[in-house]
C-alpha positions in Angstrom: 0.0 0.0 0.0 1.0 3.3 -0.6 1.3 5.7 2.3 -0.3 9.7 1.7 2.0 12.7 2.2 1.2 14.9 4.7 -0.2 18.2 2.6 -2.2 15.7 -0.1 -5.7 16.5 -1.0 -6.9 13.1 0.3 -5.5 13.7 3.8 -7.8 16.9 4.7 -11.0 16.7 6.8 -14.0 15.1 5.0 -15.8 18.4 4.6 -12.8 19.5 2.5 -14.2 17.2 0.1 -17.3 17.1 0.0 -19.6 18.7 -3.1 -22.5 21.3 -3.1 -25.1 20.9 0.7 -28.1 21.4 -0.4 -29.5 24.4 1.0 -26.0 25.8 -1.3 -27.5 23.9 -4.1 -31.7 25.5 -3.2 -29.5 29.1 -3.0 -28.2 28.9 -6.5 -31.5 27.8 -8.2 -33.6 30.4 -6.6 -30.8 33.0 -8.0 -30.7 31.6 -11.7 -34.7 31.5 -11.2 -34.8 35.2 -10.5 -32.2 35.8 -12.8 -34.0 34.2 -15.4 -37.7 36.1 -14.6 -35.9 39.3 -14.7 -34.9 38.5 -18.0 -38.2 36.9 -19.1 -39.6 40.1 -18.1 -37.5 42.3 -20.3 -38.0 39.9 -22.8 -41.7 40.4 -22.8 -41.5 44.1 -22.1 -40.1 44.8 -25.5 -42.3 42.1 -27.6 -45.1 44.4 -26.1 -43.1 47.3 -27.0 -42.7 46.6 -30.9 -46.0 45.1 -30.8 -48.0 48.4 -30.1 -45.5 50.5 -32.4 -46.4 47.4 -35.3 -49.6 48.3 -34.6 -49.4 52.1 -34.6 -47.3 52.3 -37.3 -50.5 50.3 -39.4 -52.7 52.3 -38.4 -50.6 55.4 -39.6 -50.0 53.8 -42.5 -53.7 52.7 -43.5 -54.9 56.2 -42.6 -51.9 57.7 -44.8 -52.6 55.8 -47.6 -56.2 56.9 -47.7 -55.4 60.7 -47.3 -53.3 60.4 -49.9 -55.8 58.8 -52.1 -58.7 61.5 -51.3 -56.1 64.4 -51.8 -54.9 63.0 -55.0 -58.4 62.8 -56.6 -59.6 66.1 -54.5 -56.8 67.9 -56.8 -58.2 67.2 -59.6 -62.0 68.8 -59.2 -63.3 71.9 -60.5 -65.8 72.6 -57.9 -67.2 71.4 -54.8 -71.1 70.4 -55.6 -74.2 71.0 -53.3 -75.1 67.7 -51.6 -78.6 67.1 -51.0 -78.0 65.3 -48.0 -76.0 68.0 -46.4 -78.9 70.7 -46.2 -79.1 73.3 -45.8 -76.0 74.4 -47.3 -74.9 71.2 -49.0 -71.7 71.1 -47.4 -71.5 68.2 -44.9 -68.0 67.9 -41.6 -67.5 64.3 -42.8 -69.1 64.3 -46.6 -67.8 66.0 -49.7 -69.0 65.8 -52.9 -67.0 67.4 -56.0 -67.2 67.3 -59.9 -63.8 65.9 -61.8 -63.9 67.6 -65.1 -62.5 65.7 -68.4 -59.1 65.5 -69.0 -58.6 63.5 -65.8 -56.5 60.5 -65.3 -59.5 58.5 -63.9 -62.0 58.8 -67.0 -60.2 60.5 -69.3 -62.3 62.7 -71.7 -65.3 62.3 -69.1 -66.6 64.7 -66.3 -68.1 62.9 -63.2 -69.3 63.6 -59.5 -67.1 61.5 -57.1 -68.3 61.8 -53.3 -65.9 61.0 -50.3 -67.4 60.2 -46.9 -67.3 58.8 -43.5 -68.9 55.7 -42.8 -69.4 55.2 -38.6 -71.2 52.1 -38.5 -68.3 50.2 -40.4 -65.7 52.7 -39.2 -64.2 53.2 -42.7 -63.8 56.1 -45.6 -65.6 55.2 -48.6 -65.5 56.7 -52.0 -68.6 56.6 -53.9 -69.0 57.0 -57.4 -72.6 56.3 -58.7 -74.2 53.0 -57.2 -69.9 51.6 -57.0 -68.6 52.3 -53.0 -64.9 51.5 -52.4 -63.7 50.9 -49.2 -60.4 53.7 -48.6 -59.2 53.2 -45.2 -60.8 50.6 -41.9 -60.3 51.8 -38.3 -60.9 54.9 -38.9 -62.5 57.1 -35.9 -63.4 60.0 -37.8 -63.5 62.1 -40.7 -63.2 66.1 -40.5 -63.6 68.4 -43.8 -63.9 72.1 -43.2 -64.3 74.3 -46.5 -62.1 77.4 -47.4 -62.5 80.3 -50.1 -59.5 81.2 -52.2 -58.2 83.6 -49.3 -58.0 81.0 -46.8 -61.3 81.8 -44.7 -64.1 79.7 -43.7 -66.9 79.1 -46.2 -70.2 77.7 -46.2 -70.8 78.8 -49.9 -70.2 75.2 -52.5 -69.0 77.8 -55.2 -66.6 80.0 -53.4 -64.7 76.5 -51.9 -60.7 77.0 -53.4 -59.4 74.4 -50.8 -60.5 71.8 -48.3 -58.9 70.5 -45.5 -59.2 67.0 -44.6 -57.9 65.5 -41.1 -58.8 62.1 -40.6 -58.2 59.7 -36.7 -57.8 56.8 -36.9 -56.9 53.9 -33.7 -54.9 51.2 -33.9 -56.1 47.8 -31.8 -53.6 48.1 -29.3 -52.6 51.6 -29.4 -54.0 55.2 -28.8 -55.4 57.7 -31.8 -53.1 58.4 -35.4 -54.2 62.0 -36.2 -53.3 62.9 -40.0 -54.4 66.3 -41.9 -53.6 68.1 -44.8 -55.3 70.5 -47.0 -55.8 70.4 -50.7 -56.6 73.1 -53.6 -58.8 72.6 -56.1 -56.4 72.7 -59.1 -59.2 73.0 -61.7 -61.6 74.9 -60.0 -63.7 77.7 -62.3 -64.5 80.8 -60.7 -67.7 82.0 -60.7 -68.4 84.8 -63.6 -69.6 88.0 -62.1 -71.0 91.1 -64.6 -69.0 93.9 -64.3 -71.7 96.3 -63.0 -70.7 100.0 -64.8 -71.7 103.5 -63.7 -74.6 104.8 -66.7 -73.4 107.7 -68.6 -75.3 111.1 -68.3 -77.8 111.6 -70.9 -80.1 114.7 -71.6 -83.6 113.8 -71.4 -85.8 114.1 -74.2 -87.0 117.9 -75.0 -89.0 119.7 -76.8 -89.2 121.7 -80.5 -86.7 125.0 -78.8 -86.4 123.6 -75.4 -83.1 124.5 -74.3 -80.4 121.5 -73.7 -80.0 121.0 -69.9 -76.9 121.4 -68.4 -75.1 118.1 -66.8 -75.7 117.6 -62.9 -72.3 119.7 -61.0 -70.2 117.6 -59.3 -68.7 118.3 -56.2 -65.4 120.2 -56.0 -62.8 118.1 -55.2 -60.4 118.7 -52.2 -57.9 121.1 -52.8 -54.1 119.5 -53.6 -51.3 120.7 -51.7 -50.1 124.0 -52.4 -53.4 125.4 -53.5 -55.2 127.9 -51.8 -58.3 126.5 -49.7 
């Protein structure tokens, strides 16, 4: 047999050799546990995180896409029309209705009436075009069109409209309100002809056989310039 050096491994205490206890063993579990559900928790912190901006960034995009298509069309009209159903000035907050001359690159060499509105019940923009409806944009909250004249003021007049301005809010499923705007001149739009209305010349009225010619009405004297005498 071979006989151990004092100083060897083998000769220490028991304990000295010995692995993990187990209350050293339940210590580093319940460590790499929290460890772990810290992490877990960051982990489904973010996914959250780029799940709402997904989900924002849809809705920004669905409500962008339908601006741009109402703009793009909007351009193109010549006038805003009455609506009926928008009495009693035939302008409606959430309805337009306008008139695409020819020469447009939807019909070409035809004129229509093309109407844009907001649809609550299905929560959507539709564009209407006779009996046809197209569905725009879904998720949409709502839909606000206010009516400017050619100087930039509020109108209530179908004629005197030069721009609208469309803002449309949409939600997202998981996230709050998308607010988009922008307003849009009618690039076509024919202004209304208005008679010049011109001051009648003076004219004798009719006399008799040697009736003297009556003189012309005097006109007021006119303020004196500078320099003259008052």
């Amino acid at each position: 047999m071979y006989a151990t050096r004092p100083g060897h491994p083998a000769c220490g205490p028991p304990a000295a050799r010995r692995g993990l206890s187990l209350v050293e063993l339940a210590l580093a579990l319940s460590l790499t546990a929290m460890a772990m559900a810290g992490l877990m928790g960051l982990v489904r912190m973010a996914s959250q995180a780029a799940i709402l901006a997904g989900d924002r960034l849809d809705g920004q995009q669905g409500a962008r896409r339908a601006m741009e298509r109402v703009t793009e069309e909007l351009r193109w009209a010549e006038t805003v029309v009455a609506d009926p159903a928008c009495a009693p000035s035939g302008l409606c907050p959430s309805r337009v209705m306008v008139r695409i001359p020819p020469g447009n690159p939807y019909r070409r060499a035809e004129s229509y009436e093309v109407v844009f509105q907001y649809n609550p019940r299905q929560r959507e923009i539709e564009r209407r075009l006779g009996r046809g409806v197209n569905n725009l944009a879904s998720r949409i909250d709502a839909l606000e069109i206010t009516y400017h004249d050619a100087e930039g003021a509020l109108t209530l007049i179908p004629s005197a409209v030069a721009r609208i301005r469309i803002a449309i809010v949409a939600r997202a499923r998981t996230s709050g309100p998308v607010y988009i705007e922008s307003t849009v001149s009618l690039r076509n739009r024919r202004i209304p002809y208005v008679a010049p209305t011109h001051t009648p010349a003076w004219r004798p009225s009719p006399r008799g056989y040697r009736e003297p010619t009556p003189s012309p009405p005097a006109l007021p004297p006119s303020p004196p310039g500078p320099g003259e005498a008052r």
